[in-house]
C-alpha positions, 0 to 999 in steps of 0.5 A: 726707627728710634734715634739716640736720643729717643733710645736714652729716653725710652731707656731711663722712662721704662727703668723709673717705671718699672722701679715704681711698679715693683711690689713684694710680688713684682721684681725687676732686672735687666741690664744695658750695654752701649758701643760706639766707635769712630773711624779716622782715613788711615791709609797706611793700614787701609782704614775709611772715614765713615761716620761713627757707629753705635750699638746699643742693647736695653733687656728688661724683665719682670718677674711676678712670683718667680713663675711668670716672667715677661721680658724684651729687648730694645736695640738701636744700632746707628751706621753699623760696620759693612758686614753688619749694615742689615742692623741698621734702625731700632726698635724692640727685637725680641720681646717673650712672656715665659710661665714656670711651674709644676715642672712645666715651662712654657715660653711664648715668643722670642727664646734661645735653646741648645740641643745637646752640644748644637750639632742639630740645633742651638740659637744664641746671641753673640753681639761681638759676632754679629749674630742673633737667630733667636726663635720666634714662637713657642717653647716648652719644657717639661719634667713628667717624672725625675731623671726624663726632661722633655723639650719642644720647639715651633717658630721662624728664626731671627734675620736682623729685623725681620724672621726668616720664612722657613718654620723650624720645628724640633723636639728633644729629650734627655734620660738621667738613667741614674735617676731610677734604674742605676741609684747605686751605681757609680757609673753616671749614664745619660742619653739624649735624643733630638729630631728637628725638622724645617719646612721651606717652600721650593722655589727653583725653576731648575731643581726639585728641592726638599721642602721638609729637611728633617734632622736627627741626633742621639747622644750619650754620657758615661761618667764614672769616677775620674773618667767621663765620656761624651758622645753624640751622632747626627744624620740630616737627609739631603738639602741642597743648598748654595752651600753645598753646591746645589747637590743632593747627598745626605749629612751627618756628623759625630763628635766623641769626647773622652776625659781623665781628671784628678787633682793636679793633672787632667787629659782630653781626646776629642774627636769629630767629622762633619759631612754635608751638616749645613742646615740653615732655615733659608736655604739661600741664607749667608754667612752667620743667616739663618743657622739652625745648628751650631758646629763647633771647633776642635782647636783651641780657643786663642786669647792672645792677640798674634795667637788669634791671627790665625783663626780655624774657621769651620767647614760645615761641607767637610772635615775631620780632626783631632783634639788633644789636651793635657794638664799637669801641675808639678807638686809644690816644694819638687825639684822641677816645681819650685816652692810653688809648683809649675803648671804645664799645659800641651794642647794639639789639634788638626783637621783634613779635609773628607776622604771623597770618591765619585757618587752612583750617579756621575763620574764627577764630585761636587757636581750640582744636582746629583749626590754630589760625592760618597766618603768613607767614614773612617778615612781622612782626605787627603788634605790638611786644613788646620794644625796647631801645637800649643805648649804652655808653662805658669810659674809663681816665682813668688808672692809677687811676680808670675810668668807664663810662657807659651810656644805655638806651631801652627798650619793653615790652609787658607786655600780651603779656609780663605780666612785671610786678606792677602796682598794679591787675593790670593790663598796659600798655606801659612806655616807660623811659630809664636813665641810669647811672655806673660807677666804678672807682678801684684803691688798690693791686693787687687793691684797688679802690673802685667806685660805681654811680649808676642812675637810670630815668625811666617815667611808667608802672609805678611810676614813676621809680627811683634807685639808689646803690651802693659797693663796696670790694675788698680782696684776699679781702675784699669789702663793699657797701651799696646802696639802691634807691629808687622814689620815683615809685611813685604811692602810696608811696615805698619804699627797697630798701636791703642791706649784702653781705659775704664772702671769697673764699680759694682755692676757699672763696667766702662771702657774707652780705646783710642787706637787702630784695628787690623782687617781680619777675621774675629772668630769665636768657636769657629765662627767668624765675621769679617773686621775690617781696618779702624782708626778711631776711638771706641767706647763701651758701657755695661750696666746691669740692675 
């Protein structure tokens, strides 16, 4: 394994090298990123003393005549946080050499690619979640004529330092019908197709388990003017798993999404059910392991800190919800828009669990080894799992001062999201309102002072919440304090306060945080890792060349 010392090292060498290599014909990018934290005994919050934690990523990539392009990745993660210990070590991760030309783009080697919206398959990277299920091996893309692009893709997925050993396969296309039977059409039409497939070998002594689990998807967009229309169904024959509960019934998942926009105002209806759509290249694979599809949320995505506190995680066994979105700014110079208008934005969403009545062949659901359950298909179940109200307005009073106001009503379930720590392990129904005030005042150009007052009213959980924030921005220079404070916890009252620092310079980006950290859940789109309680410093540098 590679220590610190040898990464920075191997870092600046490899940077100087490739420097010196680099002709008319050659070029070279990449871009580095280090995190490191300490952790301090806090017992008030539930914090451990451990030893300090770094994550470090280097990409490099050479591009010759802008048709080959050979990249890699060097990680060195050091005392990695309990939910991410499999990281430990260093090394290359990923590494490709990838050739583009003729309407051909071959790929060799570790790749990241999307089917559609991810319903069937998606493979990404996202440090902050802990998640990396790249594929290994080969990937091509080709364009036989315009308006029809075809993808097709063979490998083992990514498993922190090693690759799982289910084989994923898939192939997708995308239909651009303008492109030669509706040239002179105002109405955009484009259709899609994905078939993936994974082969995994059946080791139970217990059950006959379907090593080859192939999956299907077709998608549509219509557009036509101010309206859009998006669409996209998939069916997955039956792979038992953990997950599911060892049952044999088949999956299959719709999201519908229809949109009105023109200037100033703009509206979103959402739809989506998923039934049995856990596909994983291992079937015995955790967590964020090993998903080969991506099944994203239907609610809105929080970047207030007390807004996040209740996270909606997705349920790939089950769910059906809603989503509606508009947006309206008020003209300048009206009566309710002021001189310089109002924006107003109202955002609801929920989610229930299936609507489930005993399978063919026992009198029972969920039992292990049959169908499991049957559900119909336009009908909600019986229990709520997520809702949330949001309701936001933007005012420029004047050229100085801005504010932004937000009230949010939100409901969840934790008996079926168990999202949440509780005091005596066990889940309930959290019924929250936030109330929040956003300020922004502007000294001079790139110059601004921002505050941020939070609060979250429960009688559940662990009670209210309050939250104060500052922030100065000058130019390339940024500082902020914030606290945190749970003062309706039923036994203790605990402050969460911190202190942020940096710079911003060009394509240097550095960040220092002193300060304490509640457990939790940190979720993005609906899929979540486990935080648990720090008191510490942390750092984080980006450079990108």
């Amino acid at each position: 394994m590679i220590k610190m010392k040898q990464f920075n090292i191997l870092v600046f060498s490899l940077i100087i090298i490739f420097n010196a290599l680099s002709q008319d014909n050659f070029s070279i990018y990449g871009d580095i990123q280090i995190n490191g934290q300490t952790f301090e005994e806090d017992a008030s919050i539930g914090a451990e003393k451990r030893d300090p934690s770094s994550q470090n990523y280097l990409n490099l990539t050479l591009n010759f005549k802008d048709y080959l392009r050979i990249g890699s990745r060097f990680e060195l993660h050091s005392n990695p946080i309990p939910d991410l210990k499999n990281y430990e070590g260093g090394g290359i991760s990923n590494k490709f050499i990838q050739f583009q030309k003729w309407n051909l783009d071959i790929t060799l080697g570790n790749f990241y690619d999307q089917f559609g919206s991810g319903i069937l398959f998606r493979s990404y990277f996202d440090p902050n979640l802990g998640i990396d299920n790249s594929m290994y091996g080969a990937r091509i893309k080709y364009r036989p004529i315009s308006g029809i692009d075809l993808i097709a893709i063979i490998g083992k997925q990514r498993n922190y330092w090693e690759y799982g050993d289910g084989l994923v396969r898939g192939f997708d296309t995308q239909v651009y019908l303008n492109d030669y039977l509706f040239k002179k059409s105002k109405t955009t039409v484009s259709l899609g197709g994905s078939f993936v497939t994974k082969f995994e070998e059946d080791n139970s002594i217990k059950y006959i388990l379907p090593e080859n689990v192939g999956a299907w998807s077709s998608r549509i967009n219509i557009g036509r003017g101010r309206w859009n229309f998006d669409g996209e169904y998939a069916h997955k024959i039956n792979d038992p798993s953990p997950d599911n509960g060892l049952i044999y019934k088949n999956g299959n998942s719709l999201i519908l999404s229809g949109s009105y926009s023109k200037k100033g105002l703009g509206i979103v209806l959402s739809g989506k059910r998923v039934d049995n759509m856990s596909f994983r290249s291992d079937r015995n694979a955790e967590l964020t392991q090993l998903n080969i599809n991506f099944l994203t949320s239907l609610n809105k995505q929080q970047s207030y800190s007390l807004a996040a506190l209740y996270p909606y995680v997705t349920q790939p066994n089950g769910e059906t919800g809603l989503q509606f979105d508009f947006f309206y700014k008020i003209p300048k110079n009206s009566s309710l828009g002021g001189k310089y208008g109002t924006e107003i934005n109202v955002n609801f969403s929920n989610c229930y669990t299936l609507h489930k009545t005993n399978p063919i062949d026992t009198n029972s659901i969920g039992i292990s080894g049959t169908y499991g359950y049957e559900s119909s298909f336009f009908k909600f179940g019986d229990e709520k799992i997520f809702q949330e109200l949001n309701i936001s307005l933007k005012k420029k009073i004047n050229k100085k001062l801005k504010l932004n106001t937000t009230y949010i009503n939100v409901f969840n379930n934790d008996k079926i999201l168990k999202s949440q720590l509780t005091i005596d392990g066990s889940e309930e129904k959290i019924f929250a309102n936030i109330f929040i005030l956003e300020t922004e005042y502007k000294l001079k150009s790139r110059h601004t002072i921002k505050t941020e007052i939070q609060h979250l009213q429960t009688k559940q959980h662990f009670g209210n919440w309050g939250m104060g924030m500052i922030e100065f921005n000058l130019g390339s220079f940024f500082f902020s304090a914030q606290d945190l404070f749970n003062y309706g916890h039923p036994n203790s009252a605990n402050h969460y306060y911190s202190v942020t620092t940096g710079l911003v310079k060009d394509s240097h980006r550095i960040e220092l945080r002193y300060g304490k950290v509640r457990a939790g859940l940190f979720c993005v789109g609906g899929v979540c890792r486990e935080v648990p309680a720090s008191n510490g410093f942390s750092i984080n540098f980006t450079y990108s060349f």
